[in-house]
C-alpha positions as CSV (number, residue, x, y, z in Angstrom):
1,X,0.0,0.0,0.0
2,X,1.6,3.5,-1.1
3,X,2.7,5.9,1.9
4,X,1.7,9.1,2.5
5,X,5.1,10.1,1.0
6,X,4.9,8.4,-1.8
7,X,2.0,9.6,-3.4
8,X,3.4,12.6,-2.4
9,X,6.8,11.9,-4.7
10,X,4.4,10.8,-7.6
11,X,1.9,14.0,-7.7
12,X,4.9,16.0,-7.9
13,X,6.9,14.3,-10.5
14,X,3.3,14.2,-12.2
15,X,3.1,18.2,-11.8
16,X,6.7,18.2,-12.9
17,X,6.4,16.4,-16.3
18,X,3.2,18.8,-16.9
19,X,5.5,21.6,-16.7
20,X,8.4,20.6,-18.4
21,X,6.9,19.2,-21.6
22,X,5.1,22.3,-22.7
23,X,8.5,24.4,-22.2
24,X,10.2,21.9,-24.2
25,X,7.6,21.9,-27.0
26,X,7.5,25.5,-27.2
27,X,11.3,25.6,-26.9
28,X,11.9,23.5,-30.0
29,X,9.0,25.4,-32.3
30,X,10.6,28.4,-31.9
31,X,13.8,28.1,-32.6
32,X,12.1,26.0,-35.5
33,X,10.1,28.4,-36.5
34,X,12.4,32.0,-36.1
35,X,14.7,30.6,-39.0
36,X,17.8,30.1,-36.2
37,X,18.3,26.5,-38.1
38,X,19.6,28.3,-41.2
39,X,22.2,30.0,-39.0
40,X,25.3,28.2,-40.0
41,X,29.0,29.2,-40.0
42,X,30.5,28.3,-43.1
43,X,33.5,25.6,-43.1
44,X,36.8,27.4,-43.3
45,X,38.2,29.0,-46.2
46,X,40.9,26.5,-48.1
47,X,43.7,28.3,-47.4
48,X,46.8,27.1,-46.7
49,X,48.7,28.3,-43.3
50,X,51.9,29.9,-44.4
51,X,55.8,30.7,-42.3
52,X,55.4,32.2,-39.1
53,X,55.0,36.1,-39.5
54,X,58.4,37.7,-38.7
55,X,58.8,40.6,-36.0
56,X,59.2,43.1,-38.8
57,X,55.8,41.9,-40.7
58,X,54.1,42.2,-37.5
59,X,55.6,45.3,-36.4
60,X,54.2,46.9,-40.0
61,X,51.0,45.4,-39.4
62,X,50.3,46.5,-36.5
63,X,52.3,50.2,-37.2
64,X,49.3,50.5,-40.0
65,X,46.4,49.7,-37.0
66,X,48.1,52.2,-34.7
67,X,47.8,54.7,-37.3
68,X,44.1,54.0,-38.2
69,X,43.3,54.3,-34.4
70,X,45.2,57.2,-33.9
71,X,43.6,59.0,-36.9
72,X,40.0,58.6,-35.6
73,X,41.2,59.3,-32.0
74,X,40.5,56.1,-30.4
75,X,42.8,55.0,-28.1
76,X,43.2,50.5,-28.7
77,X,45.0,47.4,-28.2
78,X,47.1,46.0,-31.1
79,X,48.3,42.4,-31.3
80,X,49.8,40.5,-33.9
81,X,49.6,36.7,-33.4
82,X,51.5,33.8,-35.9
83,X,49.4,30.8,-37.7
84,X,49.4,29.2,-34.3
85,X,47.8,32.3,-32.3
86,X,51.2,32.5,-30.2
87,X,52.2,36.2,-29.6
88,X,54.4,38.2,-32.1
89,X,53.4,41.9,-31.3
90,X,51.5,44.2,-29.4
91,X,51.5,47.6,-29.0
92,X,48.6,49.4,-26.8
93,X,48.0,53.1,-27.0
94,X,48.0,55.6,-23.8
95,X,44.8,55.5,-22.2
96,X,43.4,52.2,-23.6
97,X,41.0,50.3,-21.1
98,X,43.1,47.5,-19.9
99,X,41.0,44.6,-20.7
100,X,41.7,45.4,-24.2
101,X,44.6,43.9,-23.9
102,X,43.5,40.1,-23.6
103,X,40.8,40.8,-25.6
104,X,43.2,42.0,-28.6
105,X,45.2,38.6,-27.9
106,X,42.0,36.5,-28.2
107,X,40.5,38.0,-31.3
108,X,43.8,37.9,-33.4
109,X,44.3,34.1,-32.1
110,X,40.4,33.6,-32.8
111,X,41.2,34.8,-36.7
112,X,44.5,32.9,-36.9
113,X,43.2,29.8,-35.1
114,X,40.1,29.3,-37.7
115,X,41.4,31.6,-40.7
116,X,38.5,34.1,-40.7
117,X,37.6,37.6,-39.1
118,X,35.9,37.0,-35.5
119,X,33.2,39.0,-36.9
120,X,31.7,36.2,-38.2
121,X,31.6,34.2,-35.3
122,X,29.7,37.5,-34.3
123,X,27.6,37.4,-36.5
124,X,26.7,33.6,-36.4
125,X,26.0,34.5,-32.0
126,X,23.5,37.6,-33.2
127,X,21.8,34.7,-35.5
128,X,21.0,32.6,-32.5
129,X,19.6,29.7,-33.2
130,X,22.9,26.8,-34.2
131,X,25.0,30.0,-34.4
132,X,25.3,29.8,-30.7
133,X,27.3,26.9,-30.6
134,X,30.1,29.0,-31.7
135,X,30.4,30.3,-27.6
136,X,31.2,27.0,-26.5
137,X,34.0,26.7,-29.2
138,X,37.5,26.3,-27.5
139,X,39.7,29.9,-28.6
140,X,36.9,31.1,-30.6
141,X,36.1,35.0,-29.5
142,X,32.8,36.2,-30.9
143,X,33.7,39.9,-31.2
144,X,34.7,41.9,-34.3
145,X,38.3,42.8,-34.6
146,X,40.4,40.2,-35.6
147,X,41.5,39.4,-38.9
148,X,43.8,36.6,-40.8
149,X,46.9,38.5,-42.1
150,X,47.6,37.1,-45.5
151,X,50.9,36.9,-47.2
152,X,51.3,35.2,-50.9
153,X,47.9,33.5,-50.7
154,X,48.6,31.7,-47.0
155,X,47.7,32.9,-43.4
156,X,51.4,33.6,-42.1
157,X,49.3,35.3,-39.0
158,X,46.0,37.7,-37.8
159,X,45.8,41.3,-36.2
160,X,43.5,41.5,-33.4
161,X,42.4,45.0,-31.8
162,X,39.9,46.1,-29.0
163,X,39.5,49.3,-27.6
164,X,36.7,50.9,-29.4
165,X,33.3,49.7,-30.4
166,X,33.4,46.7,-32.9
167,X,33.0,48.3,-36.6
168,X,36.1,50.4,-34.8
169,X,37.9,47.4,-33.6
170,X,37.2,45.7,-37.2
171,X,38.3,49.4,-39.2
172,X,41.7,49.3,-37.3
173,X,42.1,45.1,-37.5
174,X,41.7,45.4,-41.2
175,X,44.0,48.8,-42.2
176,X,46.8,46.4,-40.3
177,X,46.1,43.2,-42.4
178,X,45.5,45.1,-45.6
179,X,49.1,46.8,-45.4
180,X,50.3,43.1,-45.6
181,X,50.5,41.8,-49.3
């Protein structure tokens, strides 16, 4: 014969199923139905990873952010990062925040690390839906301002740059990996 307690253990795993199956229904048809299963990040480029960018390469690149930043005024965070998203170069003007300085770091190693601009990834986290899978991705920095620095068709390293908003972070990432050719 069922105790007091145990009736009381079944009505509220009853009241609990009742609860949790309409969240999970709803759940599922919305993300069905807002078109967030279309939100895909594309499979890398083919590009080839090329030699390690050399102090002077990433001293240029970064010399040609610098310049972009200081033009519009914005004080930012500058790093230049090889293939394997190790540390080359950085450069931080007077005044920047400070936590522009990892976040510099992570964006250029984000770009270098999966050969495209972090602003995808940011893009594919505004998409929701599948896109979000993109924050659990191990070194992969949803946040516009790092770019792959390419060098006689291969990735030889990426500028990353915080310190402004992200179409500034992205301006200044890509006047450093445009004055690589």
């Amino acid at each position: 014969m069922p105790t007091l307690e145990s009736k009381h253990r079944q009505g509220e795993a009853t009241m609990l199923r009742k609860l949790i199956r309409p969240s999970i229904v709803l759940a599922t048809s919305m993300l069905m139905t807002s078109g967030a299963f279309a939100q895909n990040l594309a499979p890398p480029p083919v590009i080839q990873y090329g030699m390690p960018i050399s102090l002077d390469i990433a001293k240029k690149a970064a010399g040609a952010a610098i310049a972009e930043a200081r033009k519009n005024n914005w004080t930012m965070a500058v790093a230049i990062v090889d293939p394997g998203g190790f540390l080359v170069y950085f450069e931080k003007i007077d005044g920047t925040q400070n936590a522009s300085a990892d976040l510099a770091i992570e964006k250029a190693r984000t770009a270098a690390l999966f050969k495209r601009p972090s602003k995808l990834f940011q893009d594919a986290v505004a998409g929701g839906g599948e896109g979000t899978r993109i924050l659990r991705l191990t070194g992969a920095i949803p946040i516009d301002g790092g770019i792959p620095i390419i060098m006689d068709g291969k990735i030889i390293g990426a500028v990353g740059v915080s310190g402004g908003a992200g179409d500034q972070d992205g301006r200044v990432s890509k006047a450093g990996a445009d004055s690589i050719k």
